[in-house]
N, CA, C and O of each residue as an XYZ file, in Angstrom:
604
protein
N       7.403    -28.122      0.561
C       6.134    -27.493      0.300
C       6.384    -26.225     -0.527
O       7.150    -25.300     -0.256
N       5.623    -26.363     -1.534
C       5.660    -24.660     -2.233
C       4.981    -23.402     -1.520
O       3.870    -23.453     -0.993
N       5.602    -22.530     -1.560
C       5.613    -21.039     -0.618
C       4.666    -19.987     -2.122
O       5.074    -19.602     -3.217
N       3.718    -19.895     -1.627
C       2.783    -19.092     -2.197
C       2.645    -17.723     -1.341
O       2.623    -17.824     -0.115
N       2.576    -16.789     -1.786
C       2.355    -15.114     -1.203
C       1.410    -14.017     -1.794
O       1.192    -13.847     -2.994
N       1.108    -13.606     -1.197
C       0.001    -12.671     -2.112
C       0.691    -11.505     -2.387
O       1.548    -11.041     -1.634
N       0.244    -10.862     -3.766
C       1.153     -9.874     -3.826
C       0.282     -8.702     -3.872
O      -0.783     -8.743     -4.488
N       0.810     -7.321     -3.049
C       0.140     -6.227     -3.055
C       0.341     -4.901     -3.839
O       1.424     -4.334     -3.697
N      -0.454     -4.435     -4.528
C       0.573     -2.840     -4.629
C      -0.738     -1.876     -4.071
O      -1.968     -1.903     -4.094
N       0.477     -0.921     -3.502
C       0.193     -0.078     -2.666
C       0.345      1.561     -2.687
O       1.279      1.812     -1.925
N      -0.135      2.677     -3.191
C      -0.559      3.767     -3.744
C       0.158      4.721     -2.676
O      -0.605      4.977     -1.744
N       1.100      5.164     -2.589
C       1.707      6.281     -1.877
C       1.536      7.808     -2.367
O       2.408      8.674     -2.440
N       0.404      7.877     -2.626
C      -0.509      9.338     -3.231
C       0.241     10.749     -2.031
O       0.232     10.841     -0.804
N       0.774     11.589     -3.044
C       1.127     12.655     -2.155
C       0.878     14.011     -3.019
O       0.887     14.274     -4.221
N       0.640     14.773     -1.774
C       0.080     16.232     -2.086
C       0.908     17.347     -1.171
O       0.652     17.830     -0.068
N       2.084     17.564     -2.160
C       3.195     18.205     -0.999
C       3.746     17.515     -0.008
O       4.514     16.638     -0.405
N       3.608     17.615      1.295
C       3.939     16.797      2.507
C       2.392     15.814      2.569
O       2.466     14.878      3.365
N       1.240     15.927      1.926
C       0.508     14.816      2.892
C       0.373     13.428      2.063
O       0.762     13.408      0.895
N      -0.141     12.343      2.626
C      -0.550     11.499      2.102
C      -1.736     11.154      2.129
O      -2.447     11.755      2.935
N      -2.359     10.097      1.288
C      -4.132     10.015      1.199
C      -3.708      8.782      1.521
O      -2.758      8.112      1.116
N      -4.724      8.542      2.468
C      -5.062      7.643      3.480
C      -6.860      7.174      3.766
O      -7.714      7.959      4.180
N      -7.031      6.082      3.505
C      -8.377      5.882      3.507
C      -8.605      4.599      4.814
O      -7.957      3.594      5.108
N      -9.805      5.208      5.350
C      -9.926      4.050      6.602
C     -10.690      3.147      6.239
O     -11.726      3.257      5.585
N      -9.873      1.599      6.933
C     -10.913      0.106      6.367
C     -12.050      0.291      7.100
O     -12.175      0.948      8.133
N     -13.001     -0.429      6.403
C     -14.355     -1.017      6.765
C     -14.840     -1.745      6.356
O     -15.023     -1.688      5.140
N     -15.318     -2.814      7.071
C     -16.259     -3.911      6.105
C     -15.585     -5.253      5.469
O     -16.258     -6.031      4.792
N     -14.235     -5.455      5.734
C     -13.389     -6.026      4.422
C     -13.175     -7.551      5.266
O     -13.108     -8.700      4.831
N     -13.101     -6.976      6.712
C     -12.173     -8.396      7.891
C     -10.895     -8.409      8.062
O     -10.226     -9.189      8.739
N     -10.391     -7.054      7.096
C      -8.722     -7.003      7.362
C      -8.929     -5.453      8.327
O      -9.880     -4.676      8.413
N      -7.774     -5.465      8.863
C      -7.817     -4.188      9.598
C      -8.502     -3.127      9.509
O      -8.126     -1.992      9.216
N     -10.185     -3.755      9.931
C     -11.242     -2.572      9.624
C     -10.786     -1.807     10.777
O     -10.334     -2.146     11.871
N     -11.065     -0.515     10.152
C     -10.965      0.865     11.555
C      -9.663      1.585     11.404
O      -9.315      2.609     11.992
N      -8.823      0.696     10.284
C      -7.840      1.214     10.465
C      -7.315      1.995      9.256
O      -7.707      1.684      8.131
N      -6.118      3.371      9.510
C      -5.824      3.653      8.167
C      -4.724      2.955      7.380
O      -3.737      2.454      7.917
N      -5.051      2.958      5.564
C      -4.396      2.241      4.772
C      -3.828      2.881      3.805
O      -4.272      4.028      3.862
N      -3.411      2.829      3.316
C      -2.674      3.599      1.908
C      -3.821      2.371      0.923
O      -4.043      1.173      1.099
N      -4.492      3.661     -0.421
C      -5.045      2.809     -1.339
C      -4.204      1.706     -1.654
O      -2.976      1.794     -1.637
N      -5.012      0.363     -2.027
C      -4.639     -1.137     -2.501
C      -5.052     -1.739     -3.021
O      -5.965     -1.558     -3.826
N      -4.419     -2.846     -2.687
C      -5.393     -4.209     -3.340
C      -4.133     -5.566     -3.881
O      -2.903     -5.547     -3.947
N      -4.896     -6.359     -4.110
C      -3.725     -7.154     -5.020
C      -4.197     -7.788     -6.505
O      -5.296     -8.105     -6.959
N      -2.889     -7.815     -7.015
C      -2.463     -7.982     -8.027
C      -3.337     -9.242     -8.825
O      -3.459    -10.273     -8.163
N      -3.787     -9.230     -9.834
C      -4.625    -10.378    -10.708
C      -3.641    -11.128    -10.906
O      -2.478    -11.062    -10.509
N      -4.444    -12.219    -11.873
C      -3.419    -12.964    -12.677
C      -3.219    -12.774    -13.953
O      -2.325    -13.319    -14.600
N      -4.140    -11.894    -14.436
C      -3.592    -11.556    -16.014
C      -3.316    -10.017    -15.682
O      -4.131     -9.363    -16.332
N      -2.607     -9.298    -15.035
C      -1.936     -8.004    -14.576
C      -0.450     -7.931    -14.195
O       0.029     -8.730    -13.391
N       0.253     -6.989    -14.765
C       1.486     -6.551    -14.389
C       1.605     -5.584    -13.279
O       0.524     -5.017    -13.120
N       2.557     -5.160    -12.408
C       2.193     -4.903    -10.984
C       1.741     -3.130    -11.750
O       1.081     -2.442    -10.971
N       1.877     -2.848    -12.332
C       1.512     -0.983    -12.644
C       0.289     -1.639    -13.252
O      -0.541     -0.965    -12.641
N      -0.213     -2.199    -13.767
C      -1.379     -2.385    -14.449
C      -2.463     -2.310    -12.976
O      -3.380     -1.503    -12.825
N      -2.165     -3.073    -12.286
C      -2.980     -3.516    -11.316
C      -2.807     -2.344    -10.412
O      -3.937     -2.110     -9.984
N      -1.718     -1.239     -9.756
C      -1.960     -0.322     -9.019
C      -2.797      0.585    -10.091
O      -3.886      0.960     -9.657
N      -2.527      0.930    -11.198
C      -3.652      1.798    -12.028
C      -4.916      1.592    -11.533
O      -5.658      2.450    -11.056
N      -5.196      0.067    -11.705
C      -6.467     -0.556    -11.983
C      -7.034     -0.318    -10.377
O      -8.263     -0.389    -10.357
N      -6.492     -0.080     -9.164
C      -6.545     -0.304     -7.793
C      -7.101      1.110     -7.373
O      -8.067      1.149     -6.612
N      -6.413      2.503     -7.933
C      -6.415      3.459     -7.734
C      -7.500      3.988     -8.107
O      -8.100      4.633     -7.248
N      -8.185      3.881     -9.677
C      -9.366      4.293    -10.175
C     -10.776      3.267     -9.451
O     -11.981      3.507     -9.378
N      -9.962      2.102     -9.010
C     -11.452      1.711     -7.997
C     -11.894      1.697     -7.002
O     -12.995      1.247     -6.686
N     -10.753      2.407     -6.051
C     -10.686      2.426     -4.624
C     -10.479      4.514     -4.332
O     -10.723      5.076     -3.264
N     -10.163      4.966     -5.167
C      -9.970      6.573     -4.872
C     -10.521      7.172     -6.143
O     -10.663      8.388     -6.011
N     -10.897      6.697     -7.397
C     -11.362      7.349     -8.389
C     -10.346      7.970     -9.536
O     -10.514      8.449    -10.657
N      -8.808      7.630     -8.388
C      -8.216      8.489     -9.873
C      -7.869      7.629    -10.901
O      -8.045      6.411    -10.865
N      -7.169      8.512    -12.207
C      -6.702      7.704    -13.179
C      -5.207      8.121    -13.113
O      -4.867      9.303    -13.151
N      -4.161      6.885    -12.992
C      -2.683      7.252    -12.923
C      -2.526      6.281    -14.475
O      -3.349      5.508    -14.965
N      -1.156      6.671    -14.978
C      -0.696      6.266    -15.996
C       0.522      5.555    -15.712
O       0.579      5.225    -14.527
N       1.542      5.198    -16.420
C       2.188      4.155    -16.347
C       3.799      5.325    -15.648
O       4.583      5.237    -14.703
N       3.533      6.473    -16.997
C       4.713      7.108    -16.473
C       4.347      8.531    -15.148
O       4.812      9.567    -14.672
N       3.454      7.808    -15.099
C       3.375      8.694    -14.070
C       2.936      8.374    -12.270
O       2.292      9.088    -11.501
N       3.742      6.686    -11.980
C       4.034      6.017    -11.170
C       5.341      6.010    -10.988
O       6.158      6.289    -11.866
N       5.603      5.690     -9.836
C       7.117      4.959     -9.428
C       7.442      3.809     -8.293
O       7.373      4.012     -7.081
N       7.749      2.766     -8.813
C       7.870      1.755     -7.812
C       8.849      2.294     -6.863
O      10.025      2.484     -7.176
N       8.217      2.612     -5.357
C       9.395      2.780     -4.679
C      10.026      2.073     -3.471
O      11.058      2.396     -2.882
N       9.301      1.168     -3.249
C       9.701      0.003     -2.518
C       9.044     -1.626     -2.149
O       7.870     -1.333     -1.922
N       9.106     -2.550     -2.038
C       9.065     -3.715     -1.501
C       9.418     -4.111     -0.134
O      10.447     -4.169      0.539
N       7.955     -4.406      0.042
C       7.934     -5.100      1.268
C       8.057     -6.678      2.040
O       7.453     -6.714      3.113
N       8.406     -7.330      1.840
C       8.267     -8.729      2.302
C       7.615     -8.873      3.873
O       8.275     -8.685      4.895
N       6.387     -9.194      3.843
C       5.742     -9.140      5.420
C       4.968    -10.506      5.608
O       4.264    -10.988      4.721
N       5.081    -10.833      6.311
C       4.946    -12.239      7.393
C       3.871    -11.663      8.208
O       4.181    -10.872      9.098
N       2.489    -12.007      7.981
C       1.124    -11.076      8.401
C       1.296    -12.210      9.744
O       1.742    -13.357      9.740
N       0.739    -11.355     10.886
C       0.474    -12.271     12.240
C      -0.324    -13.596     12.103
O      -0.036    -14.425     12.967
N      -1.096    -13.904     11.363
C      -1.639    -15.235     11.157
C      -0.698    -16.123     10.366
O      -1.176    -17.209     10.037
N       0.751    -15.826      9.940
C       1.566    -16.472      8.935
C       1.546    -16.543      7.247
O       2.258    -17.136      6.436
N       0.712    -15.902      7.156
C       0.458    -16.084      5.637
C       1.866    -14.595      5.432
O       2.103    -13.580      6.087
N       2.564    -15.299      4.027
C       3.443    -14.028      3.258
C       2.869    -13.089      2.381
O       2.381    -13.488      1.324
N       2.861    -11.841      2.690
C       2.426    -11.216      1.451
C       3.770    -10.205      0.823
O       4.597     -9.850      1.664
N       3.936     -9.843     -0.342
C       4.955     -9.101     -1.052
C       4.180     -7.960     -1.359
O       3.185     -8.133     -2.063
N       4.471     -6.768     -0.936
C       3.767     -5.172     -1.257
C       4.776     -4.630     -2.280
O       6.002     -4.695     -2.369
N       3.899     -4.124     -2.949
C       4.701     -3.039     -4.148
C       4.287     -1.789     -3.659
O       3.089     -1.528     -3.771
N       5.203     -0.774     -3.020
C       4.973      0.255     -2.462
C       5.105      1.393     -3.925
O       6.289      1.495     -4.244
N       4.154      2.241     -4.847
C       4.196      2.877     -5.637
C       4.244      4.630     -5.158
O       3.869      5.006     -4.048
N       4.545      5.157     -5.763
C       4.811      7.135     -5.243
C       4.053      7.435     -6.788
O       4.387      7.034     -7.903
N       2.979      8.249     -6.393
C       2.825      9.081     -7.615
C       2.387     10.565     -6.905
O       2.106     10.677     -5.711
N       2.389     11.707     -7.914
C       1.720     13.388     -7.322
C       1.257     13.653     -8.226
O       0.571     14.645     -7.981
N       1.133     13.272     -9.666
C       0.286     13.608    -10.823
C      -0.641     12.614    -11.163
O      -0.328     11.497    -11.576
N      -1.832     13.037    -10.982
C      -3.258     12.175    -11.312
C      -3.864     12.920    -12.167
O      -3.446     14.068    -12.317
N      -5.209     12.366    -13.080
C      -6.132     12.944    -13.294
C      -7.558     12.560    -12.572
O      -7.950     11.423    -12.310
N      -8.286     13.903    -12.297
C      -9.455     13.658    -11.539
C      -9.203     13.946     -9.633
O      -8.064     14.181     -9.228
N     -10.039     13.902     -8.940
C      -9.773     14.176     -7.205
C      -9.930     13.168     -6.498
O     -11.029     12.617     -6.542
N      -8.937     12.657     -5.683
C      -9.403     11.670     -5.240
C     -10.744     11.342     -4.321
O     -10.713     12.049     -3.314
N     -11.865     10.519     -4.360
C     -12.685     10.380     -3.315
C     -13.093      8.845     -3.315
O     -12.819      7.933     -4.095
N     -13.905      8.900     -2.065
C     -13.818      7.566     -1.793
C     -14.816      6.807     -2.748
O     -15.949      7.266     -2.891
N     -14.391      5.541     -3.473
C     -15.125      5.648     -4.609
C     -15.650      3.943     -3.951
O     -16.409      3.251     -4.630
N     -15.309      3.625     -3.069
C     -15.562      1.908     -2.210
C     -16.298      2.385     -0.851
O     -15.835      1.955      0.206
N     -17.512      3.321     -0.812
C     -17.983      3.317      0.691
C     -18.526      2.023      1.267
O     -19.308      2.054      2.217
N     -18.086      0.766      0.652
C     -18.437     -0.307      1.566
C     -17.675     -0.746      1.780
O     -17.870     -1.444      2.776
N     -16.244     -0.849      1.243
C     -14.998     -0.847      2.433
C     -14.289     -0.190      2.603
O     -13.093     -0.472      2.679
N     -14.830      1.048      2.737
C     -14.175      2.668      3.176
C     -14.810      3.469      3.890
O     -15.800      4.038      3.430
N     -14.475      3.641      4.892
C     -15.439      4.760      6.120
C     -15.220      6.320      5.534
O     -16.073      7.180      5.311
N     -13.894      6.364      5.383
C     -13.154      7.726      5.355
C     -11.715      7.731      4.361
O     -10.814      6.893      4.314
N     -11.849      8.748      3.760
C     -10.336      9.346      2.752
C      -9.610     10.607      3.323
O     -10.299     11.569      3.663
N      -8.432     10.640      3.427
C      -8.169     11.941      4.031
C      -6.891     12.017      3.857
O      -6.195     11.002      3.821
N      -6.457     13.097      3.741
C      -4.975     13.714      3.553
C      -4.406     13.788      4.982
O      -4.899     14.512      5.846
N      -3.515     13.126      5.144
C      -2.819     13.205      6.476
C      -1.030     14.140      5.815
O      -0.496     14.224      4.709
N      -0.748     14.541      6.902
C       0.580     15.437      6.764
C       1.630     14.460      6.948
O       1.198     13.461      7.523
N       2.980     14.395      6.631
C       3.600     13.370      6.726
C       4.301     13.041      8.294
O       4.916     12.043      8.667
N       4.001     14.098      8.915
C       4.259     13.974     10.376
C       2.788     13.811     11.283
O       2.745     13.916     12.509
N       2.044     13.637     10.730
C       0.840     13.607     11.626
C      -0.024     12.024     11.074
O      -1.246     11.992     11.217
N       0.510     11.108     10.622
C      -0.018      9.753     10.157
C      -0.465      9.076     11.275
O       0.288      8.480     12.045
N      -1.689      9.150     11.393
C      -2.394      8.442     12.861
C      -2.085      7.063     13.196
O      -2.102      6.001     12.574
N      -1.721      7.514     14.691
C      -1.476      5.879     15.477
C      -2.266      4.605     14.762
O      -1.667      3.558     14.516
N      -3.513      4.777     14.489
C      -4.088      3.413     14.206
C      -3.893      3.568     12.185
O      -4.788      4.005     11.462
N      -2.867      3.205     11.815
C      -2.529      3.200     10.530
C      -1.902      1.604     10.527
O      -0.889      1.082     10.993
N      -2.804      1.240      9.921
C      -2.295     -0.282      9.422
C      -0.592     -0.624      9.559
O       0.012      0.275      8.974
N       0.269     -1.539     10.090
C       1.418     -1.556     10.294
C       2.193     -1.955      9.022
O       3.419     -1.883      9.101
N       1.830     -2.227      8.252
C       2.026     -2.978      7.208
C       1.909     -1.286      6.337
O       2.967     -0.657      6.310
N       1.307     -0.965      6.015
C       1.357      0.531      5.225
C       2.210      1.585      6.150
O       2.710      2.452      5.433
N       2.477      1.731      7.356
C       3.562      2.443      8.199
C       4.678      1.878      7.599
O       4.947      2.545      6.600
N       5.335      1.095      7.725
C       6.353      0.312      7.382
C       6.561      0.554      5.878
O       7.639      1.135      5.752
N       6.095      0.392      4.931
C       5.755      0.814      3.382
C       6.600      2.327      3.357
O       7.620      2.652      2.749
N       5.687      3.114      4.313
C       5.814      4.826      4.077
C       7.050      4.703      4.714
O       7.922      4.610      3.850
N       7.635      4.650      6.143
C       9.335      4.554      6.325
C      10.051      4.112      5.737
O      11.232      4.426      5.891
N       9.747      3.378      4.992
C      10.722      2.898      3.318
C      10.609      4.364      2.730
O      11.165      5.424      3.020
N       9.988      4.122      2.109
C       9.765      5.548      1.329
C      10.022      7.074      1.656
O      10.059      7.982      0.826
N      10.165      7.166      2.808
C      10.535      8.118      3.310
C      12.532      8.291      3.501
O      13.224      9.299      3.358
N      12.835      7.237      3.768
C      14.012      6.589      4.453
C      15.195      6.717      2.720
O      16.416      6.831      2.606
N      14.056      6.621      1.646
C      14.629      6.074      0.349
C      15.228      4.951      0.512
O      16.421      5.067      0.230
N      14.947      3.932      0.833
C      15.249      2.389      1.023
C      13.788      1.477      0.300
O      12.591      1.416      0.579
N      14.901      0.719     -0.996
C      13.789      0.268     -1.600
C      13.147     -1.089     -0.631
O      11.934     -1.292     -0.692
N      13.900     -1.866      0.129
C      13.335     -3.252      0.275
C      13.047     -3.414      2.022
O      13.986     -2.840      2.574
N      12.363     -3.824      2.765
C      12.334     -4.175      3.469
C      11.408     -5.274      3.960
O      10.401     -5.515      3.293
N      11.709     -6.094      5.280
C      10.872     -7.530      6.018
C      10.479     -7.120      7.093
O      11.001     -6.143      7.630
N       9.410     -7.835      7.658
C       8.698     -7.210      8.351
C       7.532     -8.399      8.948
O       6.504     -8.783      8.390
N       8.079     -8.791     10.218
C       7.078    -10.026     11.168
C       8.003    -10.819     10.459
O       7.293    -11.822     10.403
N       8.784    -11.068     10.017
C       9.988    -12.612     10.122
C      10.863    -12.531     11.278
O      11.019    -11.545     11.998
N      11.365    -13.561     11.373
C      12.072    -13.624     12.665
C      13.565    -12.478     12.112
O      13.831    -11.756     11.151
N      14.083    -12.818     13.149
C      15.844    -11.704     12.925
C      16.593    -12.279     11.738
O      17.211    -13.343     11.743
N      16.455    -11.414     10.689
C      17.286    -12.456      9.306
C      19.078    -12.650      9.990
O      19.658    -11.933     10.805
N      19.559    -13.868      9.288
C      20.987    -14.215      9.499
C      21.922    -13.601      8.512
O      21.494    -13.769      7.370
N      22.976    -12.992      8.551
C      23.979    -12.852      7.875
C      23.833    -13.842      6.396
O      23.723    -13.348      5.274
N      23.856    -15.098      6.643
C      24.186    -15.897      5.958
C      23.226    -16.850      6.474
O      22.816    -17.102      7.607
N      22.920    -17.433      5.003
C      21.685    -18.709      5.350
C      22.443    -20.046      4.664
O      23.065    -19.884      3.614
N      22.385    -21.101      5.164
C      22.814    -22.089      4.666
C      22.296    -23.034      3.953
O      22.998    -23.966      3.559
């Protein structure tokens, strides 16, 4: 069977120590909870095309190409089984402020401190930010215990 995955990129917006964090609503994915801006990737988009394109429609800003950085990959095995691949991006230079520019699947935007990222933060964007924090580009996440060696 062919293995299809959705692919994500994911906006690691920082302001000194905090990060912008916007809470779901409305969507059927972890409403209530906080997310790092997203979305996924088109089919006529390259993965910076599409976090650009993600950022100005979900927070309002405008990021540029050099003024992103891919800083990690996620491989996650979502509890219902479906694979998705996250492109975890770092940027601190935008133009414009971020606000919530999706109040129908956004309750709330907010700068969280990098030690104060609230318990109910999507696990899948926790996991993202301890990459990123850790400086470790790749990590899995809901697969079983990987093997040394696969045969």
């Amino acid at each position: 069977m062919t293995y299809t995955s959705f692919v994500d990129v994911l906006l690691i917006a920082t302001r000194g120590e905090e990060i912008l964090l916007a809470r779901r609503a409305n969507t059927g994915y972890s409403d209530g909870l906080w997310n790092l801006p997203s979305g996924k990737l088109e089919s006529d988009e390259d993965l910076e095309a599409a976090m650009i394109r993600e950022a100005h429609e979900e927070v309002g800003i405008q990021l540029s190409r050099k003024d992103i950085r891919m800083v990690a990959a996620l491989h996650l095995r979502a509890p219902e089984g479906q694979g998705r691949v996250g492109f975890f991006f770092h940027a601190d230079k935008w133009i414009g402020e971020p606000f919530n520019a999706e109040p129908h699947k956004c309750s709330d935007l907010r700068w969280f401190h990098r030690e104060e990222i609230p318990a109910d933060t999507v696990p899948y964007t926790r996991a993202g930010l301890e990459l990123f924090w850790r400086d470790e580009h790749f990590g899995l996440s809901g697969w079983p215990a990987p093997a040394d060696f696969v045969s």
